[in-house]
C-alpha positions, 0 to 999 in steps of 0.5 A: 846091413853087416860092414864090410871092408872091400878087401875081406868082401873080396877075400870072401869072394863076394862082388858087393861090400858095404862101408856105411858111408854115402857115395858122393852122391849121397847114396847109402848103398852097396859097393861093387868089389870089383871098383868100388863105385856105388850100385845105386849110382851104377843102376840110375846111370844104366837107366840114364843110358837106356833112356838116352838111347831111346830119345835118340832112336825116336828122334832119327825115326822121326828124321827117316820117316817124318 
């Protein structure tokens, strides 16, 4: 993957850049321009949400229905 600083990707008008740099979470992967959080982080939290959601959903169905 080519560097890209966060403003020319946004000069470019891309919504993504790449610094080369791990995130805090060690992840060497794509940035968003937009706030520069890291798109591994953001699709494992996504799938965190849904999964959290779902646990959820099952346990109140078990509550109303036994």
């Amino acid at each position: 993957m080519k560097i890209v600083t966060r403003v020319e990707a946004a000069t470019l008008g891309l919504n993504k850049f790449y610094t080369g740099k791990a995130c805090k979470h060690g992840h060497h992967s794509e940035r968003w321009v937009n706030n520069g959080g890291c798109v591994q982080c953001t699709i494992e939290r996504v799938y965190r949400q849904r999964r959290d959601l779902i646990e959820t959903m099952k346990a109140a169905q078990e509550v109303a229905y036994g």
